[in-house]
DODO-889140 format. One record per residue (C-alpha): residue number from 0; x, y, z negated. Coordinates in pm, whole numbers, plus 32768, in hexadecimal, padded with zeros to 4 digits. Layout:
<node bati="NUM" x="X" y="Y" z="Z"/>
...
This chain:
<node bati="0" x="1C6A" y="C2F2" z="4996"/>
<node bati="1" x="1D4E" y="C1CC" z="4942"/>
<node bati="2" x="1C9E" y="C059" z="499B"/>
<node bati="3" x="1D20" y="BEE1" z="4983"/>
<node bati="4" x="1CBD" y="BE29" z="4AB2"/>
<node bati="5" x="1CB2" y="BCD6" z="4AF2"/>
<node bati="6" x="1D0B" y="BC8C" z="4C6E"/>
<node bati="7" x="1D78" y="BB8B" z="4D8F"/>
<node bati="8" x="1ED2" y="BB4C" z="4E15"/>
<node bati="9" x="1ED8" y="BB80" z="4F83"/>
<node bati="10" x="1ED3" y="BA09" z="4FF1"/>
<node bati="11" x="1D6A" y="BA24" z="4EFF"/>
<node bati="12" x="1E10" y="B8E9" z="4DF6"/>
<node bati="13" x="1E80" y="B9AB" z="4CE8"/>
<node bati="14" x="1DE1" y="BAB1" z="4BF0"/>
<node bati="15" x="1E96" y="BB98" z="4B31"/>
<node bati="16" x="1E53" y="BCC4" z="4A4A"/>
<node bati="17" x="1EB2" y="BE29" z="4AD2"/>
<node bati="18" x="1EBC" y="BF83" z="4A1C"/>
<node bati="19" x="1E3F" y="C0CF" z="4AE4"/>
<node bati="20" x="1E36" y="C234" z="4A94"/>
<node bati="21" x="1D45" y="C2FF" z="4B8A"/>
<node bati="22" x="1D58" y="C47A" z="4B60"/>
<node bati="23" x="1C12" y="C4C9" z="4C0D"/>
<node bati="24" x="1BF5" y="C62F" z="4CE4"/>
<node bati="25" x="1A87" y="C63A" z="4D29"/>
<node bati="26" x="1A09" y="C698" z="4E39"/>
<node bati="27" x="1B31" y="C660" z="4ED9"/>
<node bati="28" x="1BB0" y="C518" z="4E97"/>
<node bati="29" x="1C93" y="C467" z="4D95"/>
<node bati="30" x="1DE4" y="C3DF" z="4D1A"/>
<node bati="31" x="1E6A" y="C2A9" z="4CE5"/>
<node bati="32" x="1F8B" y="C20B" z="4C3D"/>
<node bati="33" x="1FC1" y="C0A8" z="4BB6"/>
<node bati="34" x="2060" y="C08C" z="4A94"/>
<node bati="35" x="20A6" y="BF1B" z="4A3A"/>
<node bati="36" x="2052" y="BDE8" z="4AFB"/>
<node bati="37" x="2103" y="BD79" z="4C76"/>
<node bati="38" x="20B1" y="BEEB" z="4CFB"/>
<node bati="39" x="2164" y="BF91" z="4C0E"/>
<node bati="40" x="21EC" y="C0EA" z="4C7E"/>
<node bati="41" x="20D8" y="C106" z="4D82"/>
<node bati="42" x="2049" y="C26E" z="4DB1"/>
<node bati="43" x="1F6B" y="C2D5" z="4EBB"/>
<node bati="44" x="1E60" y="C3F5" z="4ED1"/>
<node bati="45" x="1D37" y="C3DC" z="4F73"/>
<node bati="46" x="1C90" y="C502" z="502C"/>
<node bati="47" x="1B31" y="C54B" z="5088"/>
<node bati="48" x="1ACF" y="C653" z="51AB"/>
<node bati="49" x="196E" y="C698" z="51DD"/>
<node bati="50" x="1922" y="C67F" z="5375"/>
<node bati="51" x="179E" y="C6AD" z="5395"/>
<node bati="52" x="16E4" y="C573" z="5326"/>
<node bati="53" x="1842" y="C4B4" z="52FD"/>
<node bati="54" x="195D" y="C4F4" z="522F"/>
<node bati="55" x="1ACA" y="C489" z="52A0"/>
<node bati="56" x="1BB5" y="C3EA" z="519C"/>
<node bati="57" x="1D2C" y="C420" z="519C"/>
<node bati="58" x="1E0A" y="C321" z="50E6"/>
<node bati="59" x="1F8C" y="C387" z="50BA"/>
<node bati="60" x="2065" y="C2E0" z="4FCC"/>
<node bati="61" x="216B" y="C1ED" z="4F6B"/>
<node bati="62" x="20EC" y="C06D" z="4F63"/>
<node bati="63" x="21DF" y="BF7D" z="4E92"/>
<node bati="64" x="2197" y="BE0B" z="4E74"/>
<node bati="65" x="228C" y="BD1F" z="4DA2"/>
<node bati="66" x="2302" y="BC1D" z="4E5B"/>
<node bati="67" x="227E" y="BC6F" z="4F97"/>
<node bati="68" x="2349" y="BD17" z="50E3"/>
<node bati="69" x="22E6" y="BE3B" z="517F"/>
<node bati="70" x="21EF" y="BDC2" z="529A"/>
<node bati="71" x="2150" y="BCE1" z="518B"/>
<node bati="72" x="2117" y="BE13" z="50A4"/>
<node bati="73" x="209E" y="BEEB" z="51E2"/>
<node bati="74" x="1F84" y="BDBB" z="5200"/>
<node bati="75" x="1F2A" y="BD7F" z="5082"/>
<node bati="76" x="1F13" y="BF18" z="5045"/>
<node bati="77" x="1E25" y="BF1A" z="51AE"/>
<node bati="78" x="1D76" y="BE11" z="5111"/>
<node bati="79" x="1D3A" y="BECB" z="4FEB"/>
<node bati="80" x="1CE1" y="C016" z="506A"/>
<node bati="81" x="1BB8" y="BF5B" z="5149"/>
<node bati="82" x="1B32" y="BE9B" z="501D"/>
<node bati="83" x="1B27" y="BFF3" z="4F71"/>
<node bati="84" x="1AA2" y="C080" z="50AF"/>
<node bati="85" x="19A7" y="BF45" z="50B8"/>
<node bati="86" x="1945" y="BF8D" z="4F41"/>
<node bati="87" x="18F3" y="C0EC" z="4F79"/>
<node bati="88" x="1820" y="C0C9" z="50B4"/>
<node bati="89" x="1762" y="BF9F" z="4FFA"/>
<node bati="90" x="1718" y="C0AA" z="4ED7"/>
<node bati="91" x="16D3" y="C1E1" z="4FB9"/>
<node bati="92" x="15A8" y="C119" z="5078"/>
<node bati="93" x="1502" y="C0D3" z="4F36"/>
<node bati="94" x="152C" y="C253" z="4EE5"/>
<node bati="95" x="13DE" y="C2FE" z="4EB7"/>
């Protein structure tokens, strides 16, 4: 699945459009690549493991941010993976 996203620089001023592809690998977790916007050339996978009533989520990849150095990257791509982390956990507790 290919979407256009519209989302925040990391200083929360700016918005921007974004392309991603996700390749999704159900149950086991998903792709994901960005293919135009600041991220460009960013890949990661993300894995899920089943562990009783929890499941534990692997994220390896490459994180690339124009314009920003490598610790600044490390925090934007941290801060992305929690607000997808937030998202999720929002949407599970309304699960029925």
């Amino acid at each position: 699945m290919v979407v256009e996203m519209d989302a925040k620089s990391p200083d929360g001023k700016t918005t921007f459009k974004q392309t991603a592809k996700f390749t999704f690998n159900p149950p086991k977790g998903f792709d994901m690549e960005f293919l135009s916007g600041p991220m460009v050339g960013t890949k990661h996978t993300h894995t899920y493991t089943p562990m009783g009533d929890k499941t534990k989520v692997e994220v390896a990849g490459e994180f690339k941010v124009q314009g920003l150095d490598e610790q600044a990257t490390k925090k934007a791509a941290l801060a992305l993976l929690e607000e997808f982390f937030n998202e999720d956990n929002t949407a599970l507790k309304n699960y029925k």
